[in-house]
C-alpha positions in Angstrom: 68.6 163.0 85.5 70.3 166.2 85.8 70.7 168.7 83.4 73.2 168.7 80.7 74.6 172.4 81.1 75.4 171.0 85.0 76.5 167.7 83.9 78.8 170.1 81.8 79.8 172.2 84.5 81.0 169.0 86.8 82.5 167.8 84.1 85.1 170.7 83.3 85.6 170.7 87.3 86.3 167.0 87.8 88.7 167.7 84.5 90.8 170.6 86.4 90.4 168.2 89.8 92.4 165.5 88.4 94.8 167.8 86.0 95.6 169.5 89.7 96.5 165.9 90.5 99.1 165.2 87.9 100.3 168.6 88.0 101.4 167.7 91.6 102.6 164.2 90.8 104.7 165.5 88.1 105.5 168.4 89.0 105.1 170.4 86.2 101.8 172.2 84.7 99.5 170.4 81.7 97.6 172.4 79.7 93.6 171.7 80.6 92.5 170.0 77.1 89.8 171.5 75.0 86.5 169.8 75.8 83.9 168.7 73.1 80.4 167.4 74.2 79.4 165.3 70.6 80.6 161.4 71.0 78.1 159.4 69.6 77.2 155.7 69.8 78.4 153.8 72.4 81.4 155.3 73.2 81.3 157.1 76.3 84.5 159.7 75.6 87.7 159.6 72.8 91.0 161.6 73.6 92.3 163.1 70.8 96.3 163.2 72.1 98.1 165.4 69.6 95.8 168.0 69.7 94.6 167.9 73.5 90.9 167.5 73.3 88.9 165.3 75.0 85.0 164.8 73.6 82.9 163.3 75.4 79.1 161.0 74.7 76.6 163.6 76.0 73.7 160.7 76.1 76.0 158.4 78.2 76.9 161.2 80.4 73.6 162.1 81.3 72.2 158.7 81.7 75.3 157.7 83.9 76.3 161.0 85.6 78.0 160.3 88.6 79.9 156.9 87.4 80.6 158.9 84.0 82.1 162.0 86.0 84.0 159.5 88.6 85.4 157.3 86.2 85.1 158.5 82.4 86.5 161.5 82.7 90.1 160.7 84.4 90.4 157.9 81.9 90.1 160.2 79.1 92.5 162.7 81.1 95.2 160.2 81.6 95.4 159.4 77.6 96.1 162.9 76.9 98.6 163.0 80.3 100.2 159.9 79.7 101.2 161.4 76.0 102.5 164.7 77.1 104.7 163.2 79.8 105.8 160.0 78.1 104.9 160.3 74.3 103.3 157.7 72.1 102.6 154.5 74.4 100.2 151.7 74.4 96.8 153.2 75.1 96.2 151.3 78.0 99.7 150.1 79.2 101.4 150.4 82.2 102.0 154.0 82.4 98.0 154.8 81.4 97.1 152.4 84.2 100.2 154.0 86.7 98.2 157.7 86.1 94.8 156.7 86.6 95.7 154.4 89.6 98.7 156.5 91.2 98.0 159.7 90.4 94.2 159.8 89.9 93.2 157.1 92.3 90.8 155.4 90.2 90.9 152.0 88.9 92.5 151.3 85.5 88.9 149.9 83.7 89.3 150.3 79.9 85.5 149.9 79.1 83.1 151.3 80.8 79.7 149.2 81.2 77.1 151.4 81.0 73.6 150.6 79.0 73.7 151.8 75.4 69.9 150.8 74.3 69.5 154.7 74.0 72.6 155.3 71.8 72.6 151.9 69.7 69.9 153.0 66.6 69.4 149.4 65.0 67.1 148.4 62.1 64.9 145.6 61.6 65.2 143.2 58.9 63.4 139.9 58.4 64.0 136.9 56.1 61.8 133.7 55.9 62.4 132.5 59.2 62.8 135.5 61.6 63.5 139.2 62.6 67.5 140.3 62.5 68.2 143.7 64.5 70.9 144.9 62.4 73.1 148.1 63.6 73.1 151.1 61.9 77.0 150.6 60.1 75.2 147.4 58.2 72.1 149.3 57.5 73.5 152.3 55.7 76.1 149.2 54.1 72.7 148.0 52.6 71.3 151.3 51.5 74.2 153.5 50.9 76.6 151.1 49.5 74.2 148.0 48.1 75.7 145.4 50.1 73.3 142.1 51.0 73.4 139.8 54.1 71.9 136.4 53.9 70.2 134.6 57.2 72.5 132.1 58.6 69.3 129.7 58.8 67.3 129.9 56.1 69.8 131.4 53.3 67.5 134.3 52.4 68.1 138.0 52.0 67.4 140.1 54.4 65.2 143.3 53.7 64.1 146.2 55.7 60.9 145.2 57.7 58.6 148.2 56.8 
């Protein structure tokens, strides 16, 4: 597993490889996109189009490295292209999949599949009959918010396993 400040490094370089790219396909110059390392959960990267940054999931990338850098980081690129060059479009529509095939030479994969045990926190809950392994939106539902979810089997409540 390398180290994040490198991951970082190949990161930003594989982000002004690929802007090269659709500089040259449309002939014209994007501006590189600010670049945010704090996605959590089991997103690997979100583009935010109107003000060109791109954050990235530092967990995924460094569990994932060389599929994250090959694959993650174009597709997050070719949100924020696609918007500059043709304005609000479907997020993964035809002219999306047109940059990151075309221009980018990657395939047009809208998920990625990487494992997400180490970013999914989940809770433990039991009832009469067995252990539920709820995620972390329900559990803070249950303790922030005083919502209740009942077993499917046995109708009881569940409660946090201590």
């Amino acid at each position: 597993m390398a180290e994040l400040r490198i991951l970082k490094i190949q990161v930003q370089r594989k982000l002004k490889q690929t802007l090269t790219l659709a500089n040259m396909y449309f002939e014209k110059e994007f501006i590189m996109p600010q670049v945010n390392f704090n996605v959590r959960g089991a997103k690997a990267g979100v583009a935010y189009l109107q003000r060109n940054e791109i954050r990235f999931n530092p967990i995924l990338l460094q569990e994932n490295s060389d599929e994250f850098i090959k694959n993650v980081v174009p597709h997050e690129l070719a949100h924020i292209i696609v918007y500059q060059q043709f304005g609000k479009v479907k997020p993964h529509g035809k002219e999306w999949q047109g940059v990151m095939e075309q221009v980018f030479g990657v395939p047009a994969e809208t998920c990625h599949q990487f494992e997400l045990s180490s970013v999914r926190q989940s809770f433990q809950y039991k009832c009469a009959c067995q252990i539920h392994s709820l995620t972390i939106t329900r559990h803070n539902a249950i303790q922030q918010k005083g919502r209740s979810y009942v077993c499917r089997k046995c109708r009881q409540t569940l409660t946090l396993q201590q």
